[in-house]
N, CA and C atoms as a LAMMPS dump frame, in Angstrom:
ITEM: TIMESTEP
0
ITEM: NUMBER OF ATOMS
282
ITEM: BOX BOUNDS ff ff ff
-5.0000000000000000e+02 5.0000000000000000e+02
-5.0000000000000000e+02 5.0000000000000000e+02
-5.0000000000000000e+02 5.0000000000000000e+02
ITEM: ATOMS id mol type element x y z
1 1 1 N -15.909 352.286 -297.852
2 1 2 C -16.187 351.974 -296.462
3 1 3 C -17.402 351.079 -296.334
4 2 1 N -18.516 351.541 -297.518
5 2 2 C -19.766 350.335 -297.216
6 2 3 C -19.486 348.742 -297.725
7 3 1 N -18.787 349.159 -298.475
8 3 2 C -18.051 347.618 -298.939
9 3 3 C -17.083 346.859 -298.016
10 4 1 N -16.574 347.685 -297.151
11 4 2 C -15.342 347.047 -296.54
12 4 3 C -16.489 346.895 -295.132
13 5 1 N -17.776 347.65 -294.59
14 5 2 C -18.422 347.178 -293.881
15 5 3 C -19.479 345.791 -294.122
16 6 1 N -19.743 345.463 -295.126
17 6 2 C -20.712 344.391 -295.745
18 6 3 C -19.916 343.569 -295.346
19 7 1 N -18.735 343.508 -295.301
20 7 2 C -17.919 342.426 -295.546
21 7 3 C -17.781 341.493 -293.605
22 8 1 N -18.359 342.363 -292.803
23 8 2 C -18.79 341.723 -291.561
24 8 3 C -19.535 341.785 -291.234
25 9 1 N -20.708 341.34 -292.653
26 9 2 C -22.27 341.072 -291.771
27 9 3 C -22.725 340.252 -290.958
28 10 1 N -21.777 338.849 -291.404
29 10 2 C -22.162 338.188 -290.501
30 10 3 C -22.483 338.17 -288.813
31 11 1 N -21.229 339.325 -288.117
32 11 2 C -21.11 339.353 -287.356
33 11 3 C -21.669 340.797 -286.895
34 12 1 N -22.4 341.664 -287.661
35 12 2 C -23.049 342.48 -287.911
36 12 3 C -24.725 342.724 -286.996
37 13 1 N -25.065 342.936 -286.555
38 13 2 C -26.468 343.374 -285.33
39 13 3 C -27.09 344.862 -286.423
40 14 1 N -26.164 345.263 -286.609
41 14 2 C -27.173 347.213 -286.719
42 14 3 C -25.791 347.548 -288.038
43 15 1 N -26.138 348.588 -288.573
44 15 2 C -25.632 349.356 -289.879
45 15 3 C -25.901 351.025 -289.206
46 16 1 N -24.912 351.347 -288.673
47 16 2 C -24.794 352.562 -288.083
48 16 3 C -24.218 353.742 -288.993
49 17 1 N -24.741 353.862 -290.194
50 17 2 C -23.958 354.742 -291.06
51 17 3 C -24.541 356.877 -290.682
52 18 1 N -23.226 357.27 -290.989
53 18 2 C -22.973 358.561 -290.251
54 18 3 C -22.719 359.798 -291.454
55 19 1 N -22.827 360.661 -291.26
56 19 2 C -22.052 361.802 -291.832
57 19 3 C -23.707 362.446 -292.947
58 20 1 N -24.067 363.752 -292.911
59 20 2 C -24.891 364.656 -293.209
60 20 3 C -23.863 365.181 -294.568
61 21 1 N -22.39 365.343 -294.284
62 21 2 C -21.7 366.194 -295.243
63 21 3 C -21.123 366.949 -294.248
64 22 1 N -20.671 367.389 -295.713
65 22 2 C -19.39 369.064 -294.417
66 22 3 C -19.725 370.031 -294.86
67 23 1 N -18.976 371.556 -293.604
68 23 2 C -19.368 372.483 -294.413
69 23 3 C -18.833 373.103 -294.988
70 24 1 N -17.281 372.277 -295.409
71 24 2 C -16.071 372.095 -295.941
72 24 3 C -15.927 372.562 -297.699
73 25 1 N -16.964 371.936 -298.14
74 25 2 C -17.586 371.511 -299.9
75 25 3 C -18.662 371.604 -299.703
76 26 1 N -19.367 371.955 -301.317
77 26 2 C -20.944 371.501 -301.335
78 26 3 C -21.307 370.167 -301.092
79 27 1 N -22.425 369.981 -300.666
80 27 2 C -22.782 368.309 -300.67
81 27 3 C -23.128 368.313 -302.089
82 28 1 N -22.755 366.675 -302.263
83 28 2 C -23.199 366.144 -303.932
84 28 3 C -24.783 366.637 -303.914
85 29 1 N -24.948 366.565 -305.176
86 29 2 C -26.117 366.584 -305.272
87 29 3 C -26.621 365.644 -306.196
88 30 1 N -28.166 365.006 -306.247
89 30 2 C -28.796 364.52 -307.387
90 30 3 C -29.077 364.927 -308.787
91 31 1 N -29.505 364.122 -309.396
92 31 2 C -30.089 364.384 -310.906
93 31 3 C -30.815 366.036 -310.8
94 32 1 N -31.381 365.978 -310.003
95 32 2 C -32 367.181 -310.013
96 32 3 C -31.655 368.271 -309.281
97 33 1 N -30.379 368.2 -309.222
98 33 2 C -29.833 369.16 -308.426
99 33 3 C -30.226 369.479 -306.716
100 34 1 N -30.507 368.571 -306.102
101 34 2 C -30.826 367.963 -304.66
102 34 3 C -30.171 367.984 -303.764
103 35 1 N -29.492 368.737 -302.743
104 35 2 C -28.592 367.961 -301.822
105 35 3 C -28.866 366.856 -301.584
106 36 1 N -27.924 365.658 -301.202
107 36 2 C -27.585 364.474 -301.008
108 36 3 C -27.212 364.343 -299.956
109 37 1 N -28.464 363.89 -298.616
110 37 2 C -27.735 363.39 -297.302
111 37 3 C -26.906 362.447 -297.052
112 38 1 N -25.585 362.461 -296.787
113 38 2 C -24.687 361.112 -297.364
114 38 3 C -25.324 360.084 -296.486
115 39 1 N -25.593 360.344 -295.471
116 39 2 C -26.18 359.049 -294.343
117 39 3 C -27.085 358.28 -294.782
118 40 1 N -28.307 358.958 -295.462
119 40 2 C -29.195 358.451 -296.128
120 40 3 C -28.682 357.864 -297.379
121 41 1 N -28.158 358.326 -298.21
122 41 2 C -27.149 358.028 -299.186
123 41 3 C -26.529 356.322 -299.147
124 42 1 N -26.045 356.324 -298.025
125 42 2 C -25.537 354.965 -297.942
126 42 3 C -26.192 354.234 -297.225
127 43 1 N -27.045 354.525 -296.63
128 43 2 C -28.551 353.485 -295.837
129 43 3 C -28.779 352.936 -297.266
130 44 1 N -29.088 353.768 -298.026
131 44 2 C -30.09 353.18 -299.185
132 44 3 C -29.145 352.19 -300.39
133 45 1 N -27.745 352.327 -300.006
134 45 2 C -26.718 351.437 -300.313
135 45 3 C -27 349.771 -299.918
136 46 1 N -27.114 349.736 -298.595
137 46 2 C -27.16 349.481 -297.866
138 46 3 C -27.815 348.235 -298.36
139 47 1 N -29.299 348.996 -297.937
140 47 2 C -30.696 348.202 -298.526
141 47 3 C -30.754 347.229 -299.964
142 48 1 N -30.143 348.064 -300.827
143 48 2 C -29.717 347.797 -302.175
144 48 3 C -28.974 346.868 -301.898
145 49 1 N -27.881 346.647 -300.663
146 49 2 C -27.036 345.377 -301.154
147 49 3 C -28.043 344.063 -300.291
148 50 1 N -29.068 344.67 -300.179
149 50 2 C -29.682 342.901 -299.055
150 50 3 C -29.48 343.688 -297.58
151 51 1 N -28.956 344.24 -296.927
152 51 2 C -29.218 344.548 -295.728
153 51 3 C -30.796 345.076 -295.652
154 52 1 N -31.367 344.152 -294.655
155 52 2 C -32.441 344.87 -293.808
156 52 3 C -32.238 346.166 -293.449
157 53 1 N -33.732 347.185 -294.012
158 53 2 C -33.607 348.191 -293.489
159 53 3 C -34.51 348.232 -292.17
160 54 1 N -34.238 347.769 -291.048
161 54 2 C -34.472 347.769 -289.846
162 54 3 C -32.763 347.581 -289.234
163 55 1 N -31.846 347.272 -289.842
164 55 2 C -30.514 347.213 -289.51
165 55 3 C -29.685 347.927 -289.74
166 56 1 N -30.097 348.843 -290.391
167 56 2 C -29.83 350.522 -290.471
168 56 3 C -30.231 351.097 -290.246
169 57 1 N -29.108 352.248 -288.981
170 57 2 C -29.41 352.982 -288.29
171 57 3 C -28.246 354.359 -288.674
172 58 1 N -29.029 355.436 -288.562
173 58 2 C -28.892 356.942 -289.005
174 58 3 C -28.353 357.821 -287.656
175 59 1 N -27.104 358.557 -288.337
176 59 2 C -26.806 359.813 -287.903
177 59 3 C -26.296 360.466 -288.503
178 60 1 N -27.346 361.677 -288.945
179 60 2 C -27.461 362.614 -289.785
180 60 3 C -27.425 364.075 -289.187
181 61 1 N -27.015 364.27 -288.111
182 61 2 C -26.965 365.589 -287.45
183 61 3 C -25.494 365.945 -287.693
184 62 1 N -24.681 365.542 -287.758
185 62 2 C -23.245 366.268 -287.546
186 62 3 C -22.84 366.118 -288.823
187 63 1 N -21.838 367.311 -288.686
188 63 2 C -21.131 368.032 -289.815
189 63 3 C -19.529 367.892 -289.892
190 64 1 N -18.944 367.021 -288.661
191 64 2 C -17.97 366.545 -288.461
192 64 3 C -17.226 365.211 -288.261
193 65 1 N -16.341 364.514 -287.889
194 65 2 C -16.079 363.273 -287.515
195 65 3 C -15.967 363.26 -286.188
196 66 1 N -15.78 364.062 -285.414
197 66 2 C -15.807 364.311 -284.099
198 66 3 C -17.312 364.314 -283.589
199 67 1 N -18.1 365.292 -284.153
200 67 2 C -19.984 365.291 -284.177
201 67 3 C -20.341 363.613 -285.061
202 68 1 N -19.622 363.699 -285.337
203 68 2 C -20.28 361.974 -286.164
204 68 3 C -20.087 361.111 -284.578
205 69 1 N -19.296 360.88 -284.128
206 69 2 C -18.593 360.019 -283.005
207 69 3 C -19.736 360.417 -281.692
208 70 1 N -19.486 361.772 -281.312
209 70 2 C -20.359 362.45 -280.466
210 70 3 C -21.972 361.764 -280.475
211 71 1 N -22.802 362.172 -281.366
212 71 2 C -23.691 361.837 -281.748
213 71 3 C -24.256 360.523 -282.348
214 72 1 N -23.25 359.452 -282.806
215 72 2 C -23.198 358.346 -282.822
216 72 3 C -23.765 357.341 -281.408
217 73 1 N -22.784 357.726 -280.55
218 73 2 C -22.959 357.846 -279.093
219 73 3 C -24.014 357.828 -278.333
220 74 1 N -24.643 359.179 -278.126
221 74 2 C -25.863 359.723 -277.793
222 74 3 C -27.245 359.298 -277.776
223 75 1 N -26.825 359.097 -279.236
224 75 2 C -28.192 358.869 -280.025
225 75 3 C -28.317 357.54 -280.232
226 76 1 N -27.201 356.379 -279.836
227 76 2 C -27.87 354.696 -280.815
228 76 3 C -26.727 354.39 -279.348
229 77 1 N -25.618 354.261 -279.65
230 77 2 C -25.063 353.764 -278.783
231 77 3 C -25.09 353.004 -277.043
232 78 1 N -25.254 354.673 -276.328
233 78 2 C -25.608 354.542 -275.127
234 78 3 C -27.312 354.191 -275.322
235 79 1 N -27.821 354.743 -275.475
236 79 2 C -29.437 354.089 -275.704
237 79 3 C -29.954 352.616 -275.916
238 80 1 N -28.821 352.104 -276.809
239 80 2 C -29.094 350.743 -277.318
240 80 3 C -28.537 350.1 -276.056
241 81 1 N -27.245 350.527 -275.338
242 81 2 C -25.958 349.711 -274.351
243 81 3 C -25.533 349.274 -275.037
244 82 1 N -24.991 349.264 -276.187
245 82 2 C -24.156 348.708 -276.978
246 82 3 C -22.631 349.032 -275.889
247 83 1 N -22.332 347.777 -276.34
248 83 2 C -20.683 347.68 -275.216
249 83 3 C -19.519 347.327 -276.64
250 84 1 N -20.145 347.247 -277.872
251 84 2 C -18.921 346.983 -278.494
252 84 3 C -19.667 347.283 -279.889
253 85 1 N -18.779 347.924 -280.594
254 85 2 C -18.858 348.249 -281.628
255 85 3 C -17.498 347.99 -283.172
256 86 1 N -17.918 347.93 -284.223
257 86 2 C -16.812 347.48 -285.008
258 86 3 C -16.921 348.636 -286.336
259 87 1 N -15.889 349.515 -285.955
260 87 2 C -15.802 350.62 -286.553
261 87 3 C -14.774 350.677 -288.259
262 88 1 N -15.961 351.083 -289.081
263 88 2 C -15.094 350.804 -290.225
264 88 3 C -14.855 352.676 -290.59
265 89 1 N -13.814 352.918 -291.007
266 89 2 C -13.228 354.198 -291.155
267 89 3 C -12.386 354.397 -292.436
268 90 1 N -11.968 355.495 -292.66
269 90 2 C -11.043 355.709 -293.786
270 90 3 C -9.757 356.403 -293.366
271 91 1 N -8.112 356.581 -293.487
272 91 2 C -6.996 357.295 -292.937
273 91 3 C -7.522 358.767 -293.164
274 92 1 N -8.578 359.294 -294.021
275 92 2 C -8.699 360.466 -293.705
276 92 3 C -9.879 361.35 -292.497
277 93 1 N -9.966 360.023 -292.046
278 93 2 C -10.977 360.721 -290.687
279 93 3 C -10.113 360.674 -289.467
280 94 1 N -9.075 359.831 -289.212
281 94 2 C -8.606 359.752 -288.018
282 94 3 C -7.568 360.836 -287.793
């Protein structure tokens, strides 16, 4: 998904990456046995590929795709007025 999002930076403003984990599975963890916030996880993807980290933006509260969406919303969306957004996803979230 971060690859298939890079791929419209051009047309790209903000890097809105989502998801804390579930409480589905353990979250991955690090070398040191760490939980792994996936949000943070792929911010730091992110950064690593050349995206500005001022163009990534975090939501790390929800535990769902529904709370991902919710809180997506809330928190960057309506705040910013963003009127359009370009949503990259996988067939197993919808």
């Amino acid at each position: 998904r971060l690859e298939a999002a890079l791929r419209h930076d051009h047309e790209t403003a903000f890097y809105l990456v989502l998801s804390r984990g579930t409480t589905h599975k353990p979250a991955p963890t690090d070398s040191r046995g760490y939980a792994v916030d996936e949000a943070a996880a792929s911010a730091r993807y992110l950064v690593r590929r050349g995206v500005a980290p001022e163009r990534v933006l975090l939501e790390s509260w929800s535990l769902d795709t529904i709370g991902n969406a919710a809180f997506a919303r809330l928190m960057h969306a309506d705040l910013a007025q963003w009127r359009r957004m370009l949503v990259v996803t996988s067939d197993f979230h919808l």
